[in-house]
C-alpha positions in Angstrom: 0.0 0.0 0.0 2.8 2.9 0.6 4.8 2.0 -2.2 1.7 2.4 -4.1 0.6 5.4 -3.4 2.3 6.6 0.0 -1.4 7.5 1.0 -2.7 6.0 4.4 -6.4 5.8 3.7 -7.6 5.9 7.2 -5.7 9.3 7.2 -7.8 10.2 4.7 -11.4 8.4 5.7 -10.8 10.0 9.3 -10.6 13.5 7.6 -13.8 12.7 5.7 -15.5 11.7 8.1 -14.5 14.6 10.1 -15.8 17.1 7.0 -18.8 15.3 6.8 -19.1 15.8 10.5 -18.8 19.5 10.1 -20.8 20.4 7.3 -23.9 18.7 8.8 -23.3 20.4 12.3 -23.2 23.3 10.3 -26.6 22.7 8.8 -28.1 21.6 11.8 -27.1 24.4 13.8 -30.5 26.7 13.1 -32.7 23.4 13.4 -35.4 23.2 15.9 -36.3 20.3 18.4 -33.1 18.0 18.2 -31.1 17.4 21.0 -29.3 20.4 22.1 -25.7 17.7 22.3 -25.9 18.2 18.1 -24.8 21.4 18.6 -22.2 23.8 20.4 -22.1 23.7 24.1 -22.9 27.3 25.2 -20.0 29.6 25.3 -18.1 29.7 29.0 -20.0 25.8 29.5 -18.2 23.2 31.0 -18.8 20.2 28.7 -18.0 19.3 24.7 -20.9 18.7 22.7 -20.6 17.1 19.4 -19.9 20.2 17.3 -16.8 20.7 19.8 -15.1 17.8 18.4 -15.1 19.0 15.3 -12.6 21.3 14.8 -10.1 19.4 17.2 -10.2 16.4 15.5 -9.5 18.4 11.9 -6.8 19.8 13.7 -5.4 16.3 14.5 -5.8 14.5 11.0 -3.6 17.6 9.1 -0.6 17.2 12.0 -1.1 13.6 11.3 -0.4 14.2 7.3 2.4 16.5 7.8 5.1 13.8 8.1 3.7 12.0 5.2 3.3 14.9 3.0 6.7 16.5 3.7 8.3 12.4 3.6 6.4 12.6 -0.4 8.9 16.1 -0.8 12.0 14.6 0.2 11.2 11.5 -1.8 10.7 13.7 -5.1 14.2 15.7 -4.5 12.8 19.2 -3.6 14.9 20.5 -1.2 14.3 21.9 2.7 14.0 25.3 1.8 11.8 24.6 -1.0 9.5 22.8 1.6 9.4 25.6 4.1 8.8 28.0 1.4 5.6 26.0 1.0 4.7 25.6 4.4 4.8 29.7 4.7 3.1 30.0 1.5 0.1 27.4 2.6 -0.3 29.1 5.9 -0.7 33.0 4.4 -2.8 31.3 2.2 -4.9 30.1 4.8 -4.9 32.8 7.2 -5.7 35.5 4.5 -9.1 33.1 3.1 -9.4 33.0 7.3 -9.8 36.5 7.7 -11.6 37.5 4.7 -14.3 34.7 5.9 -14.5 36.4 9.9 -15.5 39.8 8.0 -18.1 38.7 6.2 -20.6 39.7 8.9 -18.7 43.2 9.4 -19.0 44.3 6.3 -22.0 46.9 5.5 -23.8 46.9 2.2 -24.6 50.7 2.6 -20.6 51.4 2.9 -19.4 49.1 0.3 -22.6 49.0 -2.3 -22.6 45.3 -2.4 -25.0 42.9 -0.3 -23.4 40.9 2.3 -24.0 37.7 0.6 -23.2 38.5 -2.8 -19.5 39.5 -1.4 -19.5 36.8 0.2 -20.2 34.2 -2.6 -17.9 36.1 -4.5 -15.2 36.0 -2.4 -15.7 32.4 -2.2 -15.3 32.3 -6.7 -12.2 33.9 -6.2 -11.0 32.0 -3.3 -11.4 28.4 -5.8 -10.7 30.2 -9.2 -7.1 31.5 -7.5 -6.6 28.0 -5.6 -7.6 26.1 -8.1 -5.2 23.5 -9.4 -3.5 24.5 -13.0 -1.6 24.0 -15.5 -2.6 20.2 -15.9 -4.6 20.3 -18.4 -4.0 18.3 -21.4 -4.8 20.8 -23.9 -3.0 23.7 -25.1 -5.9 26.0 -25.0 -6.9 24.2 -21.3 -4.3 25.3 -19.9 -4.5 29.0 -20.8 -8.4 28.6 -19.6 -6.8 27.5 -16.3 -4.3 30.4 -16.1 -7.0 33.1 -17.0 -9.4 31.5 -14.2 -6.5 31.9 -12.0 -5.6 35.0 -12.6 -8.9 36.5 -12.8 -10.1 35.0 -8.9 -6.8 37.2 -8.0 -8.2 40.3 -9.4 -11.7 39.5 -7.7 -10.7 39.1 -4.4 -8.2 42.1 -4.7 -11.3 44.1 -5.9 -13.0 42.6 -2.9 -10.8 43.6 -1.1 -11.0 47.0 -1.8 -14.5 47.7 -2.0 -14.9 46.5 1.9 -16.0 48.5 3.9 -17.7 48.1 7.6 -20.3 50.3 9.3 -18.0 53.2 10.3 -16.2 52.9 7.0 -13.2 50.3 8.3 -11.4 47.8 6.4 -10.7 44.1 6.8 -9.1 43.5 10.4 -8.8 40.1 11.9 -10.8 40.3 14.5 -9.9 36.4 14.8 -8.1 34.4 12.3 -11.1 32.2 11.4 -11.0 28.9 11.3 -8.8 28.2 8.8 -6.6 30.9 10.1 -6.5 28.8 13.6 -5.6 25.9 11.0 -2.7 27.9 9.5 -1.1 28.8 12.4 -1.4 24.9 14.3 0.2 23.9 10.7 3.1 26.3 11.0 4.1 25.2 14.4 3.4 21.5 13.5 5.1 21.6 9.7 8.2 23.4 11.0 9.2 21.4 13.9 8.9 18.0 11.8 10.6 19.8 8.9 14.1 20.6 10.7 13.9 17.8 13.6 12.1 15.3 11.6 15.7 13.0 12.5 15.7 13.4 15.9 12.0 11.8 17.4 13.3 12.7 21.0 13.7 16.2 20.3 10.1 16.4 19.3 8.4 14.7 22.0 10.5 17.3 23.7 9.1 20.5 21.4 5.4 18.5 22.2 6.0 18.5 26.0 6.9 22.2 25.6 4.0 22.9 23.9 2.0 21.4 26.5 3.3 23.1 29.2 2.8 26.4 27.0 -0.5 26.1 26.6 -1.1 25.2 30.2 0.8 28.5 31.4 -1.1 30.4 28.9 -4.1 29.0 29.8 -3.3 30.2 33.5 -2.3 33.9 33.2 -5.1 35.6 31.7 -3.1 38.7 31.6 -1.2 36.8 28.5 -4.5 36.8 26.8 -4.6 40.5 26.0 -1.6 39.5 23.3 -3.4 36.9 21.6 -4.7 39.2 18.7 -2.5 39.6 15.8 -0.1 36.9 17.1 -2.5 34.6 17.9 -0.6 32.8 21.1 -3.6 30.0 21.7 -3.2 28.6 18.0 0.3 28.4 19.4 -0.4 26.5 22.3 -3.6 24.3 22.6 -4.2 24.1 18.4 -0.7 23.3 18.1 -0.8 20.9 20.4 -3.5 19.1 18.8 -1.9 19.3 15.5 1.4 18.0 17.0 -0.1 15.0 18.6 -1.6 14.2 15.2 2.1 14.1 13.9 3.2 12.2 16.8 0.6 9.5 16.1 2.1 9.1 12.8 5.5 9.1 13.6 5.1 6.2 15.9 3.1 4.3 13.4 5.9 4.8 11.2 8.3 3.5 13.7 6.6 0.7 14.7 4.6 0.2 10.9 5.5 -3.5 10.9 4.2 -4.1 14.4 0.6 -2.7 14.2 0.0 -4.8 18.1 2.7 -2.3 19.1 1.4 1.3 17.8 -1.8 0.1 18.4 -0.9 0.2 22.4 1.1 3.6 22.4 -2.0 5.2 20.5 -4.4 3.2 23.1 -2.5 3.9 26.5 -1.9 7.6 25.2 -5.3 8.0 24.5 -5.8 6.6 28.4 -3.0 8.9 29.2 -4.8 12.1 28.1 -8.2 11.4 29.1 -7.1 11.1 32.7 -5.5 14.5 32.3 -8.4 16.1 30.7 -10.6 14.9 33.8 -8.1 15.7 36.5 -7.4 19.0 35.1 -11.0 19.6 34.7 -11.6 21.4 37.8 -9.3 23.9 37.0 -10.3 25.0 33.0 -13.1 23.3 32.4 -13.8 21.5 28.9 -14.3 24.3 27.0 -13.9 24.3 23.1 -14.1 28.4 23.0 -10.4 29.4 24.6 -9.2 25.9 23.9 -8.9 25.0 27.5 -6.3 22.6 28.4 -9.3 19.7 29.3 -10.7 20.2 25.9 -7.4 19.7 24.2 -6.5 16.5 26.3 -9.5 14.8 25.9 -9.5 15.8 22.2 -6.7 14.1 21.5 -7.7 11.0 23.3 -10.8 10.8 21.1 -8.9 11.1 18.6 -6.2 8.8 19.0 -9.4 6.3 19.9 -11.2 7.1 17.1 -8.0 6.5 14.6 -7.3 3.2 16.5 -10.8 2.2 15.3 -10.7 3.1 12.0 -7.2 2.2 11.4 -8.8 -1.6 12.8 -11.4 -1.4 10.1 -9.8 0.0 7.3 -6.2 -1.0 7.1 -6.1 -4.5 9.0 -9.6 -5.6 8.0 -9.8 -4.0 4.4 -13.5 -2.4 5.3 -13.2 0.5 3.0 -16.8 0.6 1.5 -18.7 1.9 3.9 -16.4 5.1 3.5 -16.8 5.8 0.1 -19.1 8.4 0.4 -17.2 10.4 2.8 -13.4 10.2 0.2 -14.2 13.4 -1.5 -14.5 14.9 1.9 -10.9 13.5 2.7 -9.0 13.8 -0.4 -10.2 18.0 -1.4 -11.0 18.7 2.6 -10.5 22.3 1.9 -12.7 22.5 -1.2 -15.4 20.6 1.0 -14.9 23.4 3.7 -15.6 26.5 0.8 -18.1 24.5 -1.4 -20.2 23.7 2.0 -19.5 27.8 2.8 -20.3 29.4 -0.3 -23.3 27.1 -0.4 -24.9 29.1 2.5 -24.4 32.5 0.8 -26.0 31.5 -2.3 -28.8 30.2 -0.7 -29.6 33.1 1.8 -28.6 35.6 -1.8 -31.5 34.0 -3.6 -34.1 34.5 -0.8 -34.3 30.8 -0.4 -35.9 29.1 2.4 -36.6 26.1 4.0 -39.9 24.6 4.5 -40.6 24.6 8.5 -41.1 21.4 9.1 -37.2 20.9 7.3 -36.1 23.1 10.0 -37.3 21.5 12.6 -36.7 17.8 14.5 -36.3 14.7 12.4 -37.4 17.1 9.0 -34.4 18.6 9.6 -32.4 16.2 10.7 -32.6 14.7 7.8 -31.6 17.4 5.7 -29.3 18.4 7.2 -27.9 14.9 6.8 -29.2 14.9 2.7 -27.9 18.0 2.2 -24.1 17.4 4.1 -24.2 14.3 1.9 -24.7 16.1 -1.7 -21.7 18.7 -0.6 -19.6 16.1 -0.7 -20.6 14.5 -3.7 -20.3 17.4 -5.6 -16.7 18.3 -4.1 -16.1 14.7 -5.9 -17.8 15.7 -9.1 -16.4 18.9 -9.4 -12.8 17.3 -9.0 -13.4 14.5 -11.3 -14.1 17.4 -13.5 -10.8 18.5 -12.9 -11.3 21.9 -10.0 -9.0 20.7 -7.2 -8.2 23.4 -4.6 -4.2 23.7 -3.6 -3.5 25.4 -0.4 
């Protein structure tokens, strides 16, 4: 299977899965009568509902691709600088779609002569038109189509850009990074450790301990809070951590890959490890998603590293792949998933659309929400079957 492909397709079913996860969440957030654990715990709440694992687990599967995907580099020749050149490009990449996605709601249609929605879907053209995989195509006059789509989502979201404007006549500001920013800046810690002590494993359990203890300080002195902002110290800490503990899980199935008893008991008694210390610690933060506690980080990585035992069971020692097969789009483009699902919202609310109420409301919507999550995904798969691949 590796010298194949060098794809681990739990990896990628895990990520799926999560996606899936997230865009129906997402659609079942403004649903009546379901049970209130669907959703987000209430902010400053001291438990993790199922939207609360969400983003943690995400956080975990890309730390736990970053050794393979920087391992795929190396094996093609391009050289360390080359990498890390990527690695800052991918995370300005994601911290600029970030905050353009955390204004939407800021921006004023009187101010900037554009409805909220219709920048919004926009932006979201220009995001995939400028991202958008290129230069492939097998035709001459494909590939200039490809290079005039690219450059034209440039000059949209630069005239997007410009035309922003909030109620007192402000720019763009990141008021947060936004999700994917969060994602960018767990990446950069994650990507850059493994990158210049990828040969030296005790030196990054060493950089993950740190980490921990980071976060836990952090988490501790409130007064560091008020230097978050622009520098965004949490993603530092307890979305780093996630991310690194993804790449950890990795490395030790690479070091043990030809004893899966033997990975399958670090993941397992690490899991245990973790759990213990989100509970313990509980008294103290609280498992809160918002301010990535420490608790919520611990006992994130726990489910995860319980959760990839699992599937890893299923998939790669038992060959049960099938029941996953609607989720792979959702695993293989994640980030096209993530603006597809996004975008989708935009255009719907743009048109005046609606729901029927009894499709916003218990098992009607329910069950859209769980139709509709499902036909995101197949379309990320049609699109890229049709050739629009995103590459952050």
């Amino acid at each position: 299977m590796y010298k194949k492909s060098h794809r681990i397709q739990s990896i990628d079913i895990l990520r799926g899965l999560t996606v899936a996860l997230m865009i129906f969440v997402n659609n079942i957030a403004g649903v009546t009568g379901v049970p209130a654990w669907l959703a987000h715990a209430p902010v400053g709440y001291d438990a993790m509902y199922l939207a609360d694992i969400v983003f943690s687990l995400f956080l975990f599967w890309v730390g736990m691709s970053v050794p393979l995907a920087i391992e795929g580099q190396h094996r093609k020749g391009v050289k360390d600088l080359d990498i890390l050149a990527h690695i800052l490009k991918r995370t300005v990449s994601l911290l600029f779609i970030g905050v353009l996605m955390v204004n939407i709601d800021s921006l004023s249609s009187e101010k900037s002569g554009i409805d909220s929605n219709l920048w919004a879907f926009l932006m979201y053209v220009g995001v995939i038109a400028s991202w958008r995989v290129y230069g492939k195509e097998k035709t001459h006059i494909g590939k200039w189509v490809g290079v005039i789509v690219h450059y034209s989502g440039i000059a949209l979201l630069v005239y997007l850009v410009l035309i922003f404007r909030t109620s007192d006549g402000g720019w763009l500001t990141p008021q947060w990074w936004g999700i994917l920013g969060l994602i960018g800046w767990a990446y950069l810690v994650t990507a850059v450790c493994y990158l210049f002590f990828r040969n030296n494993f005790t030196h990054l359990i060493l950089l993950f301990i740190g980490l921990i203890a980071y976060h836990a300080i952090y988490s501790g002195f409130p007064g560091l809070k008020s230097y978050a902002g622009w520098f965004a110290l949490n993603s530092y800490g307890g979305h780093a951590t996630l991310s690194f503990a993804g790449m950890m899980a990795t490395l030790v199935m690479l070091k043990y890959r030809t004893s899966i008893n033997k990975f399958f008991k670090i993941w397992g008694f690490s899991g245990l490890f973790f759990f213990v210390m989100a509970f313990l610690s509980r008294p103290i933060w609280g498992i809160q998603k918002d301010g990535a506690s420490p608790s919520w980080v611990w006992l994130s990585i726990a489910i995860g590293l319980w959760l990839l035992i699992l599937v890893w069971f299923l998939v790669e020692k038992r060959g049960y792949t099938s029941w996953a097969l609607v989720f792979k789009p959702a695993g293989t483009d994640t980030f096209f998933a993530y603006l597809l699902q996004s975008s989708y919202y935009n255009l719907f609310w743009l048109l005046g659309l609606s729901y029927p109420v009894w499709l916003n409301h218990s098992i009607g919507g329910f069950i859209r929400s769980l139709i509709v999550s499902i036909l995101l995904i197949q379309l990320t798969g049609l699109l890229a079957r049709k050739g629009i691949r995103l590459k952050l």
